[in-house]
C-alpha positions in Angstrom: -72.9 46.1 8.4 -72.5 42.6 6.4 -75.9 41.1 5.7 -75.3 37.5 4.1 -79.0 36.0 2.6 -79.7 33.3 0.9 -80.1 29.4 1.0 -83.7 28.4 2.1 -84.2 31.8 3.6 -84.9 33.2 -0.7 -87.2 30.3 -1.2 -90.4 32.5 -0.8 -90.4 35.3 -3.4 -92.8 37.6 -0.6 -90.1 37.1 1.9 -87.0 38.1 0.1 -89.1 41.1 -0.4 -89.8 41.6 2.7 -86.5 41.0 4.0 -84.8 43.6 1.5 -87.4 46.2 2.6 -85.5 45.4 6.1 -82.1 45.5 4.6 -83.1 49.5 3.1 -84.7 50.4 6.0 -81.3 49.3 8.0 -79.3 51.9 5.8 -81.2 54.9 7.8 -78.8 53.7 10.5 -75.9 52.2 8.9 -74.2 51.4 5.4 -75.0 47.9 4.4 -73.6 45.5 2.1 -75.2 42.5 1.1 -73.5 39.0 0.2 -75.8 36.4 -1.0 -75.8 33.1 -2.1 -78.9 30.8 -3.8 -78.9 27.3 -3.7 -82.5 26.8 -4.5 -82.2 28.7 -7.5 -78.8 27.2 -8.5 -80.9 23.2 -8.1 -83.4 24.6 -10.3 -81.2 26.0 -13.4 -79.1 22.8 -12.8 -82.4 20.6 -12.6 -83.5 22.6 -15.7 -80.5 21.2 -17.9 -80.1 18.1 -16.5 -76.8 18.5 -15.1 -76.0 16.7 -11.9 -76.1 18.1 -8.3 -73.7 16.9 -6.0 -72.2 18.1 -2.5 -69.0 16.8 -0.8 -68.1 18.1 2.4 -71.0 20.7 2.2 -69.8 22.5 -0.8 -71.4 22.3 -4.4 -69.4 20.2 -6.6 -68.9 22.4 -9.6 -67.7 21.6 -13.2 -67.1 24.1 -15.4 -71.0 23.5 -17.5 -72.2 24.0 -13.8 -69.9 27.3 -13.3 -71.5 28.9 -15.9 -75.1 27.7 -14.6 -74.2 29.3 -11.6 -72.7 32.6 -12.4 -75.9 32.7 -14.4 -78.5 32.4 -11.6 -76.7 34.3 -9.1 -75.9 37.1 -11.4 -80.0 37.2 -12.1 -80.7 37.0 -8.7 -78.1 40.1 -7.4 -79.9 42.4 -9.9 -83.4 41.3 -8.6 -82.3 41.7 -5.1 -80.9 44.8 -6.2 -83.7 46.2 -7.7 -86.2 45.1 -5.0 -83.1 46.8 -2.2 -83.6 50.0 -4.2 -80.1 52.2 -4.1 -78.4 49.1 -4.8 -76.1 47.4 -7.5 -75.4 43.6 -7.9 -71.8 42.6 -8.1 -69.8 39.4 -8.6 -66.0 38.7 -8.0 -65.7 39.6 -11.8 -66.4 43.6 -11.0 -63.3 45.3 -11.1 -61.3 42.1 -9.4 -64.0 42.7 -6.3 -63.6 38.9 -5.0 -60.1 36.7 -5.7 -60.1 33.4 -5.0 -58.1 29.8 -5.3 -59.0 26.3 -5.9 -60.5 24.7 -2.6 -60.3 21.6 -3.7 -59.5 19.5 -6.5 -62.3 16.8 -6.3 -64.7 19.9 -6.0 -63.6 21.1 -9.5 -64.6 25.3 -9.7 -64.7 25.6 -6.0 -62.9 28.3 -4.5 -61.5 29.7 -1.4 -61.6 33.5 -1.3 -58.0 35.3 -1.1 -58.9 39.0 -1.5 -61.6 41.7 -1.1 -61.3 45.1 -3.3 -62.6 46.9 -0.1 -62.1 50.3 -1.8 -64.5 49.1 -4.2 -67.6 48.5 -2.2 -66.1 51.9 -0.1 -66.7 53.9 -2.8 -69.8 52.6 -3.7 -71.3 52.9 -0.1 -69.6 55.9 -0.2 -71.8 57.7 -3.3 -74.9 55.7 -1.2 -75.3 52.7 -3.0 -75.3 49.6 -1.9 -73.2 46.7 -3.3 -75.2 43.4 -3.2 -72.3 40.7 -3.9 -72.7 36.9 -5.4 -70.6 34.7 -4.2 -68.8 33.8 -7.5 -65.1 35.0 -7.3 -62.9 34.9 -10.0 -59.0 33.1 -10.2 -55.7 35.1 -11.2 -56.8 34.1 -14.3 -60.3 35.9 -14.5 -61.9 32.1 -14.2 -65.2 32.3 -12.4 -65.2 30.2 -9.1 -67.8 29.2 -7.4 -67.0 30.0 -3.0 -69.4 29.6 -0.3 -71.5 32.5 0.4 -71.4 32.3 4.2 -66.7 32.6 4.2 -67.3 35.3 1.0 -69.5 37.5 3.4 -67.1 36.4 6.2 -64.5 37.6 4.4 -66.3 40.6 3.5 -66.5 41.7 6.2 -62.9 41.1 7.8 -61.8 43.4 4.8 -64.5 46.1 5.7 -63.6 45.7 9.6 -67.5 45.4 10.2 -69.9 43.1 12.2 -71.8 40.3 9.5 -75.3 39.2 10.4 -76.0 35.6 8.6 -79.5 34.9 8.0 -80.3 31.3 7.8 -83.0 29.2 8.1 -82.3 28.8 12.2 -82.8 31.1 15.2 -79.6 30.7 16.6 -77.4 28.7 18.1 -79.0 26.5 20.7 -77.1 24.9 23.9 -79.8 22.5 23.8 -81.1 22.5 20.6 -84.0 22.6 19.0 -85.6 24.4 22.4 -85.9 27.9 21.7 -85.7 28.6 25.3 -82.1 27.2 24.8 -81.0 30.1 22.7 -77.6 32.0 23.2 -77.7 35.7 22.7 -73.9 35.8 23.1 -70.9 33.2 22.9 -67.7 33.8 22.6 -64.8 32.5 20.1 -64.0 29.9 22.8 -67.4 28.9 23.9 -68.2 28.2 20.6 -65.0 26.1 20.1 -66.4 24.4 23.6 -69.5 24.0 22.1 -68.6 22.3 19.3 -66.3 19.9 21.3 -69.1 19.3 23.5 -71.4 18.7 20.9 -74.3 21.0 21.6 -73.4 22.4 18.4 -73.2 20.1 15.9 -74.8 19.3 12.6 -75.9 22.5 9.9 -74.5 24.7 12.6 -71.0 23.4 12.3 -70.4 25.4 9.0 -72.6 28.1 10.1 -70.5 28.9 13.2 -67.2 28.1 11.5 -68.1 30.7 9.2 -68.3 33.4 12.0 -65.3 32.6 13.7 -63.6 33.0 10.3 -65.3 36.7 9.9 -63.7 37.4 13.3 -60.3 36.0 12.5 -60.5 38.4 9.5 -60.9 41.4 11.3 -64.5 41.4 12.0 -65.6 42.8 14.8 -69.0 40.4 15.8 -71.1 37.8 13.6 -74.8 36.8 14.4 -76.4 34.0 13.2 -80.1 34.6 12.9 -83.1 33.4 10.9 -84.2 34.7 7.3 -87.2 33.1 7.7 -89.4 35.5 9.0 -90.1 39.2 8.6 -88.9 41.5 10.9 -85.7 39.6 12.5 -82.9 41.8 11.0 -83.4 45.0 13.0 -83.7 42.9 16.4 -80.6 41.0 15.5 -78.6 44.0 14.8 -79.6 45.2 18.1 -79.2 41.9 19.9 -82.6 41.0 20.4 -82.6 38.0 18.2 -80.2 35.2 16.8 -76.7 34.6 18.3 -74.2 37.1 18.5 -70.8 36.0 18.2 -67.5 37.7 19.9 -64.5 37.5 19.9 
């Protein structure tokens, strides 16, 4: 299983906790390997040294003084997650060529698109019992860091690995009628979702969120839920379908 957290879902310290308590007690049922991202902890380093913050498209516009802000939080914030995981290690694309990835985008500067996953990496780490936790900093050909989108790195995470990614964000679901919980959809399919976005019932935040699934299942994935981080106890009902949206192909 593909567990991608981050965003709004690590602002509270005693729910990332909680969450990764969730995330070790999943491993008595299935290897797990976590993908993570960190906005809010990105906007504070950046806010910290007065460099600018600015989104095109939905992706962080990132010069290279901002790379190596980045890179720097998220690197911290694998190893805490790590740590508070227990039986984990934190990773970046940098770890034996684990993530490769292109330039998105010129006008986005160190923004990259994710080209190739060392699966035999995190393999052998699940393998031995341990579980990766991977930022979503990827490097170039070159060995330049690159900044790529945490929701497409654990997308394509999980085409590589052939297994099912759960997204935690900061919404339940997807919603035919949104924001009425009774509205949820437990299932949708590749092409209801492509309906749904043509219809507009999903629109918005959840345009990204469900692009990012359907690419998971384009790279081999077998299912993607989208479910909320934002509360304790959601991950073991969304692996077993009892929360969020579960996405087919």
């Amino acid at each position: 299983m593909i567990v991608k957290y981050g965003g709004n879902a690590m602002k509270s310290l005693d729910l990332r906790r909680a969450v990764a308590l969730e995330i070790a007690a999943l491993r008595r049922e299935t290897s797990v390997v976590v993908v993570h991202g960190g906005g809010p902890v990105i906007e504070k380093e950046l806010a910290a040294r007065r460099l600018p913050s600015e989104f095109k498209r939905g992706l962080r516009v990132t010069t290279p003084e901002a790379m190596n802000v980045v890179e720097m939080a998220l690197t911290k914030l694998g190893k805490e997650l790590a740590q508070d995981i227990g039986r984990a290690i934190g990773l970046s694309g940098r770890d034996d060529r684990l993530l490769l990835a292109e330039l998105q985008s010129e006008d986005l500067g160190r923004v990259g698109r994710v080209t190739s996953v060392n699966a035999s990496l995190l393999r052998s780490l699940l393998a031995a019992g341990i579980t990766p936790v991977v930022s979503c900093v990827a490097v170039d050909e070159g060995g330049e860091a690159l900044n790529v989108n945490a929701d497409t790195a654990a997308g394509a995470v999980g085409g590589a690995l052939g297994e099912g990614v759960v997204f935690l964000t900061d919404v339940g679901g997807v919603y035919r009628a949104y924001p009425d919980p009774d509205s949820r959809a437990s299932t949708l399919s590749r092409d209801e979702v492509r309906q749904g976005v043509e219809a507009g019932w999903i629109a918005g935040g959840m345009i990204p969120k469900v692009e990012a699934a359907l690419t998971a299942l384009e790279r081999g994935a077998p299912f993607a839920v989208i479910a909320s981080g934002m509360e304790a106890g959601v991950l073991q009902r969304a692996v077993r379908g009892e929360a969020g949206t579960r996405i087919v192909p």
